[in-house]
C-alpha positions in Angstrom: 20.6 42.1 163.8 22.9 45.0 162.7 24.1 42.8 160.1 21.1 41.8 159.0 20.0 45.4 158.4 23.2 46.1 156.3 22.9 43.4 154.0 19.5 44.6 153.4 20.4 47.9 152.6 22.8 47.1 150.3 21.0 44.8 148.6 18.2 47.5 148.0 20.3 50.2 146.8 22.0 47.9 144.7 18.5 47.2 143.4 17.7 50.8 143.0 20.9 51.8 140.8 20.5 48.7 138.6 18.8 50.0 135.6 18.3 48.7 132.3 17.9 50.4 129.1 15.7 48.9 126.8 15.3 51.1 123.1 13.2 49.6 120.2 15.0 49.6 117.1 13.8 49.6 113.1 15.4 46.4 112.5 18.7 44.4 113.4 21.3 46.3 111.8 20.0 49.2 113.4 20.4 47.1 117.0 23.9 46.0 115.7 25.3 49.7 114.8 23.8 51.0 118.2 25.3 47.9 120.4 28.7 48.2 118.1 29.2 52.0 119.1 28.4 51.4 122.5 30.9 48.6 123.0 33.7 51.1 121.2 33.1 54.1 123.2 34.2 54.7 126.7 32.3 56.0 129.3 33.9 59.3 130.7 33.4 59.0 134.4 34.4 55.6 134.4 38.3 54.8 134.1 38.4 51.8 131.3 34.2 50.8 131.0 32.5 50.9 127.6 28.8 52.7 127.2 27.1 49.4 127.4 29.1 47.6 130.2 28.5 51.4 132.8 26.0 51.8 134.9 27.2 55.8 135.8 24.4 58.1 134.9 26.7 59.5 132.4 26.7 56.4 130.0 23.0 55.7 130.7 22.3 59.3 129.0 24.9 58.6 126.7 23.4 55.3 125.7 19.8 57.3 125.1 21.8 60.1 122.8 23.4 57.0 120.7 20.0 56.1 120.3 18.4 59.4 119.5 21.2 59.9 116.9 21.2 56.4 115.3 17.2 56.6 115.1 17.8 60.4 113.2 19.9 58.7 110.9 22.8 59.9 111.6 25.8 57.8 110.8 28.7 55.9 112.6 31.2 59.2 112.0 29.3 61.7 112.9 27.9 60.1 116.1 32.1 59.4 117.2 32.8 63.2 116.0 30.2 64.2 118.5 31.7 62.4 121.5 34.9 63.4 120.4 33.9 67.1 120.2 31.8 66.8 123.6 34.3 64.6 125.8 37.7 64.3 124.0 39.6 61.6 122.2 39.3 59.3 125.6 36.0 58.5 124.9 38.0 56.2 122.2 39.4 53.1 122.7 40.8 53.3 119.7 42.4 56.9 119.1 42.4 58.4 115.9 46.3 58.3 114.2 46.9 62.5 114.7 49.7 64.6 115.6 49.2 63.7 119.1 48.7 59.9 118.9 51.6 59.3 116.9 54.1 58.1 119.5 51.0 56.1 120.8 50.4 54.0 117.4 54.4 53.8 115.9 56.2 54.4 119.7 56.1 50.5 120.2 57.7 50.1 116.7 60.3 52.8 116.7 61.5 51.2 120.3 61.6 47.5 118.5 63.3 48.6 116.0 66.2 50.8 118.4 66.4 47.7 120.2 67.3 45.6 117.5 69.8 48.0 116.1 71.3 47.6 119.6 71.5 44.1 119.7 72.8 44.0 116.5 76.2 46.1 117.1 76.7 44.3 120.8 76.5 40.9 118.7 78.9 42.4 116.2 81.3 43.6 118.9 81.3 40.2 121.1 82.2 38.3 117.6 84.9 41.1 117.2 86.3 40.1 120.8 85.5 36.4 119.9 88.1 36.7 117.1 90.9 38.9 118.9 91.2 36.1 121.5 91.3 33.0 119.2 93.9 35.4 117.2 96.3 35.8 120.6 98.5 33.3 121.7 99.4 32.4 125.7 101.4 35.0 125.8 100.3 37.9 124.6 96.7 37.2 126.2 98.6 37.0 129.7 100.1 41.1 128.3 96.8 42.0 127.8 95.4 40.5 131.0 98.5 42.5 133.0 97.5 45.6 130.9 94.1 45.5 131.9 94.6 44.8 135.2 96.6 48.0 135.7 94.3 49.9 134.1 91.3 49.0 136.3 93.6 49.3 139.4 94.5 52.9 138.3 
């Protein structure tokens, strides 16, 4: 029975928190700009939800401001300024290419690049052993094997 009663509960207050924002628009591009921006911007309660995809209370007065703005006439920049201003630059998902973001937009390159100037010079220096060793005969490769040797043991 206790079971019964919890299943119900839950099931109700899922109920109660569902909510669904329904906004009449002027025409379809209108509808297309509002769904676009809410799809790009995140919520900022939630860790990695966009505005239409959050059901936090946050979004869902977020959502209406979108709206109001869109509606006002306002366009696609001004309404991201005004999240930007209001919540910071993780309301992006997308972050604008500043001082701050630049290791996050060219980081990835600079590293692919470092590491292929690395593998570069440890390919150069295994072809430089490659040719020391077909250059030595027996006998000096068994001296350089004894040199080494006492050098590690040292």
């Amino acid at each position: 029975m206790r079971l019964v009663i919890v299943v119900f509960t839950l099931l109700f207050s899922m109920v109660a928190n569902a909510t669904i924002d329904t906004y009449e628009f002027k025409d379809d591009a209108t509808r297309e700009r509002f769904q676009q921006l809410t799809n790009e911007l995140r919520c900022p309660k939630c860790q990695n939800q966009n505005l239409a995809g959050s059901n936090s209370p946050i979004a869902s007065d977020l959502r209406r401001e979108i709206y109001r703005m869109v509606e006002d006439g306002q366009n696609d920049e001004q309404i991201v300024d005004f999240m930007v201003a209001r919540y910071g630059e993780f309301v992006l998902y997308r972050p604008r290419v500043t001082g701050n973001t630049w290791v996050l937009w060219y980081g990835p390159f600079v590293l692919l690049a470092i590491g292929a100037v690395v593998l570069l010079i440890l390919t150069r220096k295994r072809k430089k052993t490659a040719v020391i060793d077909e250059t030595l005969n027996e006998k000096d490769k068994a001296r350089l094997a004894t040199l080494l040797d006492k050098g590690k043991s040292k």
